[in-house]
RODO-2510 file (C-alpha; in nm, 4 decimals, decimal comma):
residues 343
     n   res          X          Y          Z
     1     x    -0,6792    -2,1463    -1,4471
     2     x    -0,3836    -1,9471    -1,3635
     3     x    -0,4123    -1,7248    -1,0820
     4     x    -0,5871    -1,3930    -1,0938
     5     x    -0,4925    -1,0737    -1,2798
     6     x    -0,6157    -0,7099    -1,2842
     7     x    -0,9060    -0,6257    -1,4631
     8     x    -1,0445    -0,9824    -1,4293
     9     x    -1,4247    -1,0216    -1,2580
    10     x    -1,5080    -1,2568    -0,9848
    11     x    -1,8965    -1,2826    -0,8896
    12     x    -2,0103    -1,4713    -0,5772
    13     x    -2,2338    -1,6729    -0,4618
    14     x    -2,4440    -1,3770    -0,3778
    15     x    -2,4620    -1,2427    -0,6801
    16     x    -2,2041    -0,9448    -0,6673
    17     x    -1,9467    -0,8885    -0,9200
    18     x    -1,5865    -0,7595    -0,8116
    19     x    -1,3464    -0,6455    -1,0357
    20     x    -1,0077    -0,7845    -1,0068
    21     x    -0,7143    -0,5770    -0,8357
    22     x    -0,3408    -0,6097    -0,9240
    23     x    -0,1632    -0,9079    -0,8930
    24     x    -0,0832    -0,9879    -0,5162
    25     x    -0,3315    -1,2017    -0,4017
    26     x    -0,3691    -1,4521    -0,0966
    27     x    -0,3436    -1,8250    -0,1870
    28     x    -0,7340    -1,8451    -0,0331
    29     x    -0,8790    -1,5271    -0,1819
    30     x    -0,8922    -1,2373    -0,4708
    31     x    -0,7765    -0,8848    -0,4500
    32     x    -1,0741    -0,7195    -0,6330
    33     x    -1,2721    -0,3856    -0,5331
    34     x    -1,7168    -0,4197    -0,5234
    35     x    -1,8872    -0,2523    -0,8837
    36     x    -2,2260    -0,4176    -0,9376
    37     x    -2,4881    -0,5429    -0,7324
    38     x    -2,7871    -0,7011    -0,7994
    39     x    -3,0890    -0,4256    -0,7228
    40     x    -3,4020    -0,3844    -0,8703
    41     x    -3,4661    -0,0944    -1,1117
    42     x    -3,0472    -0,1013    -1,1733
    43     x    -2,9344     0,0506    -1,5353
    44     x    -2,7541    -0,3308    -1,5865
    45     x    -2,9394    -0,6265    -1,6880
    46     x    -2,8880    -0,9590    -1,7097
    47     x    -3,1201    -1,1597    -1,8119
    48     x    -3,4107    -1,1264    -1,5104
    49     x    -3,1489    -0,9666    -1,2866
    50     x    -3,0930    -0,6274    -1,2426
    51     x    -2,7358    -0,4507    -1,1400
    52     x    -2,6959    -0,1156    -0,9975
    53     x    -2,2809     0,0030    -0,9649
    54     x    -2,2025     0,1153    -0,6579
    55     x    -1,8520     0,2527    -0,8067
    56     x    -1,9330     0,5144    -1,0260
    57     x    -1,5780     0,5423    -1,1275
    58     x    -1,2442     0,4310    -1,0157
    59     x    -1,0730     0,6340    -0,7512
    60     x    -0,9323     0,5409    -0,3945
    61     x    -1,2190     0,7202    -0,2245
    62     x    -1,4884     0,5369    -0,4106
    63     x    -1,2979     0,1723    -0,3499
    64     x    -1,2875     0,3073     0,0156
    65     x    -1,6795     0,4201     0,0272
    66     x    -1,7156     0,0362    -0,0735
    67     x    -1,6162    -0,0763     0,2339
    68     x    -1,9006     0,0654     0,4655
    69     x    -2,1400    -0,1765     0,2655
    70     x    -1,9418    -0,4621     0,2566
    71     x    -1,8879    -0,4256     0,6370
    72     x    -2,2537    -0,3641     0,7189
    73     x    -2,3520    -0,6812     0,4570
    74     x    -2,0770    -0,9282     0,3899
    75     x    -1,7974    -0,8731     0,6201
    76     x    -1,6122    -1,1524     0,5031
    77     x    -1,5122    -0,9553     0,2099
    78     x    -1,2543    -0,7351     0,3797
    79     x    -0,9127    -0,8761     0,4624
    80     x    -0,6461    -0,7067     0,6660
    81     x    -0,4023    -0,7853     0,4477
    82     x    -0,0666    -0,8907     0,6151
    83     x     0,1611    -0,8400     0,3050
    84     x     0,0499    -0,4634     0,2509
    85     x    -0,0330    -0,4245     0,5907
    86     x    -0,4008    -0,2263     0,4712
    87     x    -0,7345    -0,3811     0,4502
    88     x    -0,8793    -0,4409     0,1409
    89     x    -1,1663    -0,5771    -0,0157
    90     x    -1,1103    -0,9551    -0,1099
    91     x    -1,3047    -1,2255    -0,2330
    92     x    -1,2488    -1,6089    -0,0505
    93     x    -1,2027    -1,8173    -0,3287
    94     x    -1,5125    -2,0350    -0,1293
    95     x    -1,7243    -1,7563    -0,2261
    96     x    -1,6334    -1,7215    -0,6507
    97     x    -1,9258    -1,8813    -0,8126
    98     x    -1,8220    -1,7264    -1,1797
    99     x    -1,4856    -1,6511    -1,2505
   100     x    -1,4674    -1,3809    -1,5389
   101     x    -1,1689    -1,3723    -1,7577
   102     x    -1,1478    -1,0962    -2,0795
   103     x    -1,0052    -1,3078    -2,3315
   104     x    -1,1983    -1,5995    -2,3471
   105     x    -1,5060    -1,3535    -2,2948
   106     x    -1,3984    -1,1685    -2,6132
   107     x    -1,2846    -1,4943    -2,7794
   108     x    -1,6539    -1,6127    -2,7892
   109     x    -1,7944    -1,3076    -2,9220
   110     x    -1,5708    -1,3088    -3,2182
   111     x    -1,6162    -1,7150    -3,2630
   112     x    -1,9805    -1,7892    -3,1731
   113     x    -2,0314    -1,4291    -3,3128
   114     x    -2,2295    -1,1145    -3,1433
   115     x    -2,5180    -1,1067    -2,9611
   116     x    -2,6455    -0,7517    -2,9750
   117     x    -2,5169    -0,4022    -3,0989
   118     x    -2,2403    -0,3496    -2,8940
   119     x    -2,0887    -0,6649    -2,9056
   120     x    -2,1368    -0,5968    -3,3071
   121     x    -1,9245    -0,2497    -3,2332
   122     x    -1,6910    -0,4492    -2,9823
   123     x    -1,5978    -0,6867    -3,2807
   124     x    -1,5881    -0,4601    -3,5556
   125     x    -1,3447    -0,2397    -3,3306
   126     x    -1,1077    -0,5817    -3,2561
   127     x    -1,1061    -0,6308    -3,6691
   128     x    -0,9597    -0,2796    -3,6810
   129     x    -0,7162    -0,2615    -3,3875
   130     x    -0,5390    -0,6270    -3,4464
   131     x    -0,5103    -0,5436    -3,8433
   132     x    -0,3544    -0,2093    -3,7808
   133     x    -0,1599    -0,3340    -3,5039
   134     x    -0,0440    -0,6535    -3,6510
   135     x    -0,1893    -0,8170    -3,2898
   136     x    -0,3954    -1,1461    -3,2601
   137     x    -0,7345    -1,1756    -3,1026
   138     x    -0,5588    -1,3770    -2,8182
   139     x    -0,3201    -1,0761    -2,7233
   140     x    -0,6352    -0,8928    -2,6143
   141     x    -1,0024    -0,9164    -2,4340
   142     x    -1,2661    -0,7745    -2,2838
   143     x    -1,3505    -0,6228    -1,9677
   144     x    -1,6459    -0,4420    -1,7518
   145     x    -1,9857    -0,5164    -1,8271
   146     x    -1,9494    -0,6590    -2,1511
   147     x    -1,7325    -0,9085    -1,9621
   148     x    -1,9987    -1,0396    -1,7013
   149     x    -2,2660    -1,0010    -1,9676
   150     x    -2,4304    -0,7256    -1,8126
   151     x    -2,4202    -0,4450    -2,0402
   152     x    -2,6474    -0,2092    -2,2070
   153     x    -2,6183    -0,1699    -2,5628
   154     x    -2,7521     0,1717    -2,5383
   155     x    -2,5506     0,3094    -2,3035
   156     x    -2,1965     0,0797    -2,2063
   157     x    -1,8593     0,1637    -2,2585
   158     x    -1,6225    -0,1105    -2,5237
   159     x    -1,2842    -0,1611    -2,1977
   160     x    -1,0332    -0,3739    -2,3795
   161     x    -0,7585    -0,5452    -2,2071
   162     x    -0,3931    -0,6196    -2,3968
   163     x    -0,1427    -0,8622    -2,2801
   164     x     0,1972    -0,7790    -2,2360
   165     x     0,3968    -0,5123    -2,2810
   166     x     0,4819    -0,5859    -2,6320
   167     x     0,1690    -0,5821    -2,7493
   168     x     0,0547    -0,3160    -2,5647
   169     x     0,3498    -0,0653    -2,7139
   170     x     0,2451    -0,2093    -3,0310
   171     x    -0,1040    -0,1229    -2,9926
   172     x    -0,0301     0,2117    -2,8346
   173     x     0,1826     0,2538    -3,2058
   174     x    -0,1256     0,1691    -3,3737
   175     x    -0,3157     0,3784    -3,2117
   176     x    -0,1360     0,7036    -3,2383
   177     x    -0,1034     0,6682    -3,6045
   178     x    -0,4450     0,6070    -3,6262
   179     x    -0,4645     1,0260    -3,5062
   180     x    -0,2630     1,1175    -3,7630
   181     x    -0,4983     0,9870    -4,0370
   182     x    -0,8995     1,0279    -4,1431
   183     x    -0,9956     0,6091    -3,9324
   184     x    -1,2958     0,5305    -3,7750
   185     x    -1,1199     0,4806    -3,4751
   186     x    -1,0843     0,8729    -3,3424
   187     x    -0,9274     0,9954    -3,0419
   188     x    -1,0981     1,2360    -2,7911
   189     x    -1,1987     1,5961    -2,9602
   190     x    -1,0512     1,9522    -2,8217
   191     x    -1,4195     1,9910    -2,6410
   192     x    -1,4348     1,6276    -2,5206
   193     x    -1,0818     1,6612    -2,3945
   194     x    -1,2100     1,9890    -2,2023
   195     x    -1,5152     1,8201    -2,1019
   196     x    -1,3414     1,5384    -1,9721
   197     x    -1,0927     1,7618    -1,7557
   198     x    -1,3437     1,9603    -1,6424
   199     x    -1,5449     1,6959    -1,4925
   200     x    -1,2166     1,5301    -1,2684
   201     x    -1,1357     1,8904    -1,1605
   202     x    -1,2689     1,7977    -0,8216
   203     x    -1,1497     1,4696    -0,8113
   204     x    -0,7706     1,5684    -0,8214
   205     x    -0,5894     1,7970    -0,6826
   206     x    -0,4622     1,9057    -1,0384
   207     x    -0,5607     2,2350    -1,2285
   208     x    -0,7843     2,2526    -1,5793
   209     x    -0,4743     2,3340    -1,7087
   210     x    -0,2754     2,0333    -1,5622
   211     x    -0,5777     1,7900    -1,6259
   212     x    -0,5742     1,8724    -2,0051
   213     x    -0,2114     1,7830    -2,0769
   214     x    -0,2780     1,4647    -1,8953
   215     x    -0,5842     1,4397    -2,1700
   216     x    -0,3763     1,5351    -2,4422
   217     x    -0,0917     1,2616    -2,3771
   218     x    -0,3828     0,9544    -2,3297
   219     x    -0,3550     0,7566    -2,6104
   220     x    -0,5488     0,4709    -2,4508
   221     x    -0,8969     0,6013    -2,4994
   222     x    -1,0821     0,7128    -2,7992
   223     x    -1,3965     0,6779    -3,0136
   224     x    -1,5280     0,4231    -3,2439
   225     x    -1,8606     0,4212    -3,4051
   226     x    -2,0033     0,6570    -3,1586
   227     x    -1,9034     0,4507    -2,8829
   228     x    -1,6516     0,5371    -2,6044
   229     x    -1,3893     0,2693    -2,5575
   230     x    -1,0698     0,2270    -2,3599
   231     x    -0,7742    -0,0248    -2,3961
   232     x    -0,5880    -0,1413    -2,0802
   233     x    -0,2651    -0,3442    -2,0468
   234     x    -0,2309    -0,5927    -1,8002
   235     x     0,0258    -0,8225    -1,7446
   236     x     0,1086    -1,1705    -1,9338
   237     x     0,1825    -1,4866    -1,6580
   238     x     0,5373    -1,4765    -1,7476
   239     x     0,5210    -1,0800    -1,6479
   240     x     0,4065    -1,1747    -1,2948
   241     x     0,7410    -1,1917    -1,1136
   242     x     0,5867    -1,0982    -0,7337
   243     x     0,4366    -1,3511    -0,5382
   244     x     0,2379    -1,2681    -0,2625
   245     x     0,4658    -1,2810     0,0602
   246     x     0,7367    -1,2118    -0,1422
   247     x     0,8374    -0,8824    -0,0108
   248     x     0,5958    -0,6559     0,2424
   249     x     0,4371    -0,2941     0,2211
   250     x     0,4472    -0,0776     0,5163
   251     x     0,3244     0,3173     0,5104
   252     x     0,5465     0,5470     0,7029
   253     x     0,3429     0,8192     0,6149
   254     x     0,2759     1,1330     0,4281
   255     x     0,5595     1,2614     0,1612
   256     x     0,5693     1,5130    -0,1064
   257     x     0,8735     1,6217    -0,3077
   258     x     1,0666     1,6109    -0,6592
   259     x     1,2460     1,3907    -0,8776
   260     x     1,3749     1,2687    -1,2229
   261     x     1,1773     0,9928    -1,4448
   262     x     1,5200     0,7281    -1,4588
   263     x     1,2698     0,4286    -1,5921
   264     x     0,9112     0,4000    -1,7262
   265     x     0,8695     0,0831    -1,9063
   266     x     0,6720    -0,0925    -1,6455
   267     x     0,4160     0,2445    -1,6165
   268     x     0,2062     0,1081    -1,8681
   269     x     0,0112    -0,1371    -1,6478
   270     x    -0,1873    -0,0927    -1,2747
   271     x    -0,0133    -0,0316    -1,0945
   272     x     0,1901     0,1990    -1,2663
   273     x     0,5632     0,2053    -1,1496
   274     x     0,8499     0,4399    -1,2330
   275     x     1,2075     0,4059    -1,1429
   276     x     1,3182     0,7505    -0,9857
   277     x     1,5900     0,9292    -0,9075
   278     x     1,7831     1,2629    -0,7615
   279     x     1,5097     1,2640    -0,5515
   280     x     1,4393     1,5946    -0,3545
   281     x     1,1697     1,5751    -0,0438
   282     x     1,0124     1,6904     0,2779
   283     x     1,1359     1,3567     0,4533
   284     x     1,4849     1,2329     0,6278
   285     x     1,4812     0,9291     0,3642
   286     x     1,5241     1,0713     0,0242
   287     x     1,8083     0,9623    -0,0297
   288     x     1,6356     0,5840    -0,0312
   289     x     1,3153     0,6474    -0,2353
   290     x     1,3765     0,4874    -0,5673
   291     x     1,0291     0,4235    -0,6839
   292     x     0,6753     0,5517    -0,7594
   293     x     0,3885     0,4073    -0,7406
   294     x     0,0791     0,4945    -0,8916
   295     x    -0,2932     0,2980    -0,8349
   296     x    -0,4642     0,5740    -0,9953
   297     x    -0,4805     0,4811    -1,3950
   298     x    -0,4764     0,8967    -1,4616
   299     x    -0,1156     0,8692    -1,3828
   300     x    -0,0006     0,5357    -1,6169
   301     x     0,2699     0,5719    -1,9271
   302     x     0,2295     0,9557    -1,8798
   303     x     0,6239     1,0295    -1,8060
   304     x     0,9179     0,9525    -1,9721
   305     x     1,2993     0,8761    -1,8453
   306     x     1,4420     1,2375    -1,7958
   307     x     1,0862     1,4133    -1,6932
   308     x     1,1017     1,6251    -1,3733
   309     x     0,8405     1,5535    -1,2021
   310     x     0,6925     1,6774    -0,8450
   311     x     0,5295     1,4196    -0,6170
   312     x     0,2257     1,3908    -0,3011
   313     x     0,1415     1,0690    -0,1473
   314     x     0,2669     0,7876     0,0903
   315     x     0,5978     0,7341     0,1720
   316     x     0,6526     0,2768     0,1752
   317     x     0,8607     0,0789     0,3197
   318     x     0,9039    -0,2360     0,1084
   319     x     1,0880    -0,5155     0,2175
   320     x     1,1959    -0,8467     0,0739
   321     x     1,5231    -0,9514    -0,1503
   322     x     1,5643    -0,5940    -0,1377
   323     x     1,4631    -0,2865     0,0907
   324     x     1,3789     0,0458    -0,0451
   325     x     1,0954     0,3086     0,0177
   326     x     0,8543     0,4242    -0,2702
   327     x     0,5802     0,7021    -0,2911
   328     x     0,2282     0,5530    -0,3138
   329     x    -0,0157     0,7657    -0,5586
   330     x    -0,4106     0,6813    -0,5201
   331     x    -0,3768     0,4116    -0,2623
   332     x    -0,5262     0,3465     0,1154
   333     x    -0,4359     0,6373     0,2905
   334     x    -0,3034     0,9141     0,0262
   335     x    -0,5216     1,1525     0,0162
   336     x    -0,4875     1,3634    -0,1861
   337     x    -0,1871     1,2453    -0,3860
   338     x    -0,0356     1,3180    -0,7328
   339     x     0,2463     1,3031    -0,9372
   340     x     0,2684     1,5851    -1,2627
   341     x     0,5408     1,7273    -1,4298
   342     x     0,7561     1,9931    -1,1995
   343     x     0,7821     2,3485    -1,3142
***
């Protein structure tokens, strides 16, 4: 196996199951954030055992409520992490008993065929998406619960990951045109939309207002037979140019301020980056800050080269082959951070 990549699932020899994080990961362990444990009376099944998730969604404060119970019960799953100088939750690679990857999890279901419902839905949604698209099964997979096996038919989401960023703009092409035409595949209603941004009103500091043009410019989520489903991109190997001690992360604090969009094409993936420029802030180091950086998925391919766009999180110092400070949106220690469109 090549090494790990976001939106992957480790589960250890306890019986947890982590979701994969990024791409920087120790040579001994596995960035990845806590979502299921074993509990009895959990919504998730698995055969005899029972999962309850202890992230009801993903957000930096949720990862971060994580780490009280893996402090209090497996301490050996947080690493202060000497690269980007934070701790995070990490899996020893001593500890992986089942390594979950999405495409050869989807890759049975559509050879050895479905076992339930969903996974019926799941490949009946695949059919449509890689004939509109023009995609292969292999450019995509599977993550979440499907992924581990521990879904409900009655009640989980279809998360699909795409490799690449070719296939991904591809997809994203597909999908849009599917909008524009009567499909099975539909995107998000006017009331869902509202419903949607009403219900992550307290979880950003963004307005209704701001929330639904973030909801109106998602193309990566939509509807298909009923069922709520989400695509994700996520690098191919041959993406992965970082290596972990290849450059280092320090946070020099708190930073808000403006700037212009001057590059976009790597926003598409976690985390999402954009090139930026003529850069206006609160801090003595402007001048230097040519990047964002967004952990918080809310915030991926939402801007374009040219977009004005106003800024709150943490000011980075990264060092390596070459030095240069970025903002930091949704990670340790930005609270509360955004990036919209400026005024």
């Amino acid at each position: 196996m090549e090494g790990p990549r976001d939106r992957d699932f480790v589960e250890t020899v306890e019986g947890l199951l982590f979701c994969v994080v990024g791409y920087l990961h120790p040579p001994d362990k596995v960035t990845a954030y806590l979502k299921y444990v074993p509990e009895e009376g959990g919504k998730w099944r698995r055969g005899e055992t029972a999962y309850a998730r202890v992230l009801p969604y993903y957000h930096v404060s949720q990862v971060e409520n994580t780490y009280g119970y893996l402090k209090e019960s497996h301490p050996d799953y947080l690493f202060r992490c000497p690269v980007r100088n934070i701790t995070v939750s990490s899996v020893p690679n001593r500890d992986v008993r089942t390594y979950y990857q999405p495409g050869e999890r989807l890759a049975s279901i559509i050879d050895d065929g479905p076992s339930d419902d969903l996974e019926y839905r799941l490949r009946d949604l695949v059919t449509v998406l890689t004939g509109l698209s023009g995609l292969k099964v292999g450019d995509l997979g599977v993550t979440g619960s499907i992924l581990t096996g521990s879904h409900s038919p009655e009640f989980s989401d279809m998360d699909l990951t795409v490799y690449g960023a070719e296939a991904s703009l591809r997809l994203k092409e597909a999908l849009l045109e599917m909008r524009e035409e009567q499909s099975t595949v539909r995107p998000f209603t006017s009331a869902k939309k509202e419903v949607w941004s009403r219900g992550r009103a307290g979880r950003f500091p963004l307005s209704f207002t701001e929330l639904m043009e973030f909801a109106e410019r998602r193309w990566n989520y939509g509807i298909f037979m009923d069922t709520y489903f989400s695509v994700h991109p996520v690098r191919t190997y041959e993406e992965i140019s970082e290596e972990y001690g290849d450059r280092t992360y320090r946070q020099l604090g708190s930073v808000k301020g403006r700037g212009v969009i001057s590059d976009s094409y790597e926003s598409i993936y976690l985390p999402a980056l954009y090139g930026v420029e003529d850069v206006e802030s609160d801090g003595t180091q402007r001048a230097q800050i040519t990047e964002i950086a967004s952990y918080e998925g809310l915030y991926c391919d939402m801007f374009d080269p040219g977009d004005r766009v106003e800024f709150s999180g943490v000011l980075e110092q990264v060092s390596g082959d070459a030095d240069y400070l970025r903002v930091v949106i949704g990670g340790a220690g930005s609270e509360p951070s955004y990036v919209k469109r400026a005024l």
